[in-house]
VEXDREN-2710 file (C-alpha; in Angstrom, 1 decimal):
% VEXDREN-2710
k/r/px/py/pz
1/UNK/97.9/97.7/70.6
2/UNK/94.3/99.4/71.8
3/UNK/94.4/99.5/76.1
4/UNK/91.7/96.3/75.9
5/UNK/94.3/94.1/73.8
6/UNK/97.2/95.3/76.5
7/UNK/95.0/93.8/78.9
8/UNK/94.0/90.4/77.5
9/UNK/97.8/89.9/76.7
10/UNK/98.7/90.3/80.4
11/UNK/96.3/88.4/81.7
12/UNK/97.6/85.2/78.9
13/UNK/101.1/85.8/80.6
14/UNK/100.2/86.0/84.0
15/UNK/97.4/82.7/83.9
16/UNK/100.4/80.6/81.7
17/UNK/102.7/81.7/85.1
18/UNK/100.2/80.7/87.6
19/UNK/100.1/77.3/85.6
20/UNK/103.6/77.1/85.6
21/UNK/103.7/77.7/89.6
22/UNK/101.3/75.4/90.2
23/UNK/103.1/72.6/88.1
24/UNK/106.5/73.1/89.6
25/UNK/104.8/73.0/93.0
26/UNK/103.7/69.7/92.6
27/UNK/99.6/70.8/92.8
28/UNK/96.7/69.6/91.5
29/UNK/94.4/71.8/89.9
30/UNK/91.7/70.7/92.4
31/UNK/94.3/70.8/95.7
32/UNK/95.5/74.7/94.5
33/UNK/91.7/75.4/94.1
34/UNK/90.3/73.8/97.4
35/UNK/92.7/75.8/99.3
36/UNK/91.3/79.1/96.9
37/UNK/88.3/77.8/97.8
38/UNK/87.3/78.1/94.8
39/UNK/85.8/75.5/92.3
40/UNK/88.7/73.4/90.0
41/UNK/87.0/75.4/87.3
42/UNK/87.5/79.2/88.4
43/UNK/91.3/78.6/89.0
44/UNK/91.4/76.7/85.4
45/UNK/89.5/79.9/83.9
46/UNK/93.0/81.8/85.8
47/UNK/95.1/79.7/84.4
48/UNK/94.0/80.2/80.4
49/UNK/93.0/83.7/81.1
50/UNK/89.4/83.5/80.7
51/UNK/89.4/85.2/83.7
52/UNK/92.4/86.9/85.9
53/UNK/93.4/86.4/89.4
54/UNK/93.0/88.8/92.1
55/UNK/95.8/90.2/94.3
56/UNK/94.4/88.5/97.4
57/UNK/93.8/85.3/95.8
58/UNK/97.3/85.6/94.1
59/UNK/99.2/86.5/98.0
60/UNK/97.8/82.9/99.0
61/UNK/98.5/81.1/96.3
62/UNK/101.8/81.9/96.0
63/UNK/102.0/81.4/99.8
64/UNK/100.2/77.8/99.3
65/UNK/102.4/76.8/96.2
66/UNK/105.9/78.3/98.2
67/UNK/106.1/80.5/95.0
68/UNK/107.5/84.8/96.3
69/UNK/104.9/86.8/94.8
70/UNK/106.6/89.0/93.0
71/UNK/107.8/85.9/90.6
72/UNK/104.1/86.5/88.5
73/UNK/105.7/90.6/87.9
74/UNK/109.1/89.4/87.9
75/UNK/111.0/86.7/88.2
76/UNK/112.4/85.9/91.3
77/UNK/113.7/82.3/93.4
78/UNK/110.8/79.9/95.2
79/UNK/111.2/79.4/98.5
80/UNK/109.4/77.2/101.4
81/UNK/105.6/77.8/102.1
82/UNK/103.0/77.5/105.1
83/UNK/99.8/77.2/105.5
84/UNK/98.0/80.2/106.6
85/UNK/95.5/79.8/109.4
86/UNK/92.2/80.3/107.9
87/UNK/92.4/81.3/104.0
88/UNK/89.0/81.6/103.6
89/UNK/88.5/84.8/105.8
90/UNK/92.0/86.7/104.6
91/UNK/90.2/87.1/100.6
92/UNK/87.2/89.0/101.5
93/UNK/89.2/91.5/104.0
94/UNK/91.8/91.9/101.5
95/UNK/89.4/92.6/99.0
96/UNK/88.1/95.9/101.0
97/UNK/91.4/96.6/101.7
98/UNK/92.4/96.8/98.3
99/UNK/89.2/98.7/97.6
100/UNK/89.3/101.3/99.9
101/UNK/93.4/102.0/99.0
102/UNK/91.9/101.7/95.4
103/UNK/89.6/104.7/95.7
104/UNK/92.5/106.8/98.0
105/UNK/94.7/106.5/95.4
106/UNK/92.3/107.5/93.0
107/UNK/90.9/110.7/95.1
108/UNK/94.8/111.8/95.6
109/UNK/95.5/111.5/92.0
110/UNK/92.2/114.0/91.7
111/UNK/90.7/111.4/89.0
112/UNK/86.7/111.2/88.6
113/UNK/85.5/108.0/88.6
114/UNK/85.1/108.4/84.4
115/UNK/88.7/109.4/84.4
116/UNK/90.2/106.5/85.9
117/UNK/88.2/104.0/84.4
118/UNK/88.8/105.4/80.8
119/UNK/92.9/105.6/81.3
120/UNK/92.6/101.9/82.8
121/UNK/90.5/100.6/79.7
122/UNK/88.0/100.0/82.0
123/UNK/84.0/101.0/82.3
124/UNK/83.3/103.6/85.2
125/UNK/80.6/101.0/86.4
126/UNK/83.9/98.5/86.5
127/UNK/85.9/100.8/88.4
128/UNK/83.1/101.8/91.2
129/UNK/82.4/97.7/91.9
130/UNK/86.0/97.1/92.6
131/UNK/85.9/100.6/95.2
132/UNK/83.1/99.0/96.8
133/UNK/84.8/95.8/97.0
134/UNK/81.8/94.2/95.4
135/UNK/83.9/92.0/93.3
136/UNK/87.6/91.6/93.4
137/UNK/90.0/93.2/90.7
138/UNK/92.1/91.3/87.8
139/UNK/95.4/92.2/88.3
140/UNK/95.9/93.2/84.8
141/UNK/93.1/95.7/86.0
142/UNK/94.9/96.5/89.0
143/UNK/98.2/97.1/87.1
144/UNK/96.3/99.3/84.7
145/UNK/94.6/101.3/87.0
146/UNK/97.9/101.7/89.4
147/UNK/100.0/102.7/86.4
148/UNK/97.0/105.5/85.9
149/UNK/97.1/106.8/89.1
150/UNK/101.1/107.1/89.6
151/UNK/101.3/104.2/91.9
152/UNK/103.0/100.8/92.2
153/UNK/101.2/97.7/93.1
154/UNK/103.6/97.0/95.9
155/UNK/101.5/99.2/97.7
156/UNK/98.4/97.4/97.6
157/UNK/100.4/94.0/99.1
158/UNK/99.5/92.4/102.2
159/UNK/102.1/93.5/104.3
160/UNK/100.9/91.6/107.8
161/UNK/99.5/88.3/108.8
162/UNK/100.8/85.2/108.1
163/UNK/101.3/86.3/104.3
164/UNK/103.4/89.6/105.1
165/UNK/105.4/87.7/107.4
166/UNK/106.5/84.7/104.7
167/UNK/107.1/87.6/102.1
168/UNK/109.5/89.5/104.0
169/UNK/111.4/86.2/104.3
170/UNK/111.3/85.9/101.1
171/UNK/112.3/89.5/100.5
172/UNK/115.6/88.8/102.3
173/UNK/116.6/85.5/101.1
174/UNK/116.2/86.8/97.4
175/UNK/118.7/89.9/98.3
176/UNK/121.0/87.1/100.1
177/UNK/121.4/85.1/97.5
178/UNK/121.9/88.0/94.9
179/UNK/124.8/88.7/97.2
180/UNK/128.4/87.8/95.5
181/UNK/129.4/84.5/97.5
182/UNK/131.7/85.9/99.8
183/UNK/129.6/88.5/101.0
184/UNK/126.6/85.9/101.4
185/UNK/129.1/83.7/103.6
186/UNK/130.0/86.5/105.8
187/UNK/126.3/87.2/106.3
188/UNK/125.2/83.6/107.6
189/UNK/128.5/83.2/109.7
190/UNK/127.5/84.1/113.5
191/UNK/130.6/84.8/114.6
192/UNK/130.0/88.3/111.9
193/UNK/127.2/89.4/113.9
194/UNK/129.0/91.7/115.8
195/UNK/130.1/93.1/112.7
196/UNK/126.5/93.1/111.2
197/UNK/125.2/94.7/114.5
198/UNK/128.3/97.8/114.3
199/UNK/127.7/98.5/110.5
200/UNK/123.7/98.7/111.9
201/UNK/124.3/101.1/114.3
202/UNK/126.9/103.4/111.7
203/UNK/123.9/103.5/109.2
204/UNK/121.6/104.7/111.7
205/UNK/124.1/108.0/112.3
206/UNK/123.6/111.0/110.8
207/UNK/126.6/112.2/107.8
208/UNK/127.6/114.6/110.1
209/UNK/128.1/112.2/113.1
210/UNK/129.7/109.2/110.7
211/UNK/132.5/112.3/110.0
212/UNK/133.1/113.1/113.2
213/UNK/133.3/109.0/114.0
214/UNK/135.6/108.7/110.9
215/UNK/137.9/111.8/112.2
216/UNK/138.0/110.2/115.7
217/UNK/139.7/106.7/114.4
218/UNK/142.3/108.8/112.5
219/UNK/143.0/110.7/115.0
220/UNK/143.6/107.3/117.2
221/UNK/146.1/106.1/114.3
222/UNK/147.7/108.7/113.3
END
């Protein structure tokens, strides 16, 4: 499989999940593209991969349809959604965010332009409009072109705002419920907390310091 069919096949599996999302959400096409702001057509073009989404327009999508974003790299549980305040000005910061991180990463990995491009399947021309931020990038072109440069795409998510704040909830309520039911029960008991607070404050200490904890209780028993 040449680097160019690669990236049409991604782009097929992630616009079927973004359809899938979308359906389970209850959306319309038009509703999930309105709060894009976007026409119905552009998110349809998504969804049958004549086009692919980009990672800021995926963050509030997923945060509009309640959907964690990691479900469209892996699949994870859906939880509860809000509205973030103004959609419409988060896309284009993100988008120079995601440039400027794009062309760090690149400069650390001590890839030309040329380089890059070529490992990602991409033209050079390609590659320099999404460091600009001109245009934003596919994320089967983001995926390609992190995988180049030794990275991991977590590192290009929004991590504040009202988007970073919903995905570290959703962070933790994944890892609670892939807790054994016992240990999830203890967890959301409040009379635990103490408990929760103590095994906090013995993870903070240094090996050295948990041994010389660990020998004062046995000295105390013994």
């Amino acid at each position: 499989m040449t680097d160019e069919q690669a990236l049409a096949l991604r782009a097929k599996m992630l616009g079927a999940t973004l359809r899938m999302a979308r359906q389970s959400a209850g959306r319309s096409l038009k509703e999930a593209a309105a709060y894009l702001g976007v026409p119905a057509s552009t998110l349809s073009s998504y969804e049958t991969s004549r086009k692919s989404i980009s990672l800021p327009e995926l963050e509030l999508l997923a945060f509009h349809l309640g959907v964690p974003l990691r479900r469209f790299w892996s699949p994870v549980a859906p939880g509860p959604a809000q509205a973030p305040v103004n959609p419409g000005a988060i896309l284009p910061i993100r988008q120079r965010m995601i440039a400027a991180l794009l062309k760090t990463h690149r400069l650390d990995a001590k890839l030309s332009l040329r380089q890059a491009a070529e490992a990602a399947g991409l033209t050079a021309a390609r590659l320099s409009s999404y460091e600009r931020g001109d245009r934003p990038v596919p994320i089967p072109h983001l995926e390609a072109l992190v995988a180049v440069m030794g990275r991991s795409i977590e590192e290009y998510v929004d991590t504040r705002g009202p988007f970073g704040e919903w995905d570290s909830t959703q962070r933790a309520l994944e890892v609670l419920f892939g807790l054994p039911a016992d240990l999830r029960d203890f967890l959301i008991n409040p009379a635990n907390r103490p408990y929760l607070r103590l095994a906090k404050q013995l993870g903070d200490l240094s090996v050295d310091r948990l041994r010389a904890v660990a020998q004062g209780i046995l000295d105390i028993t013994l």
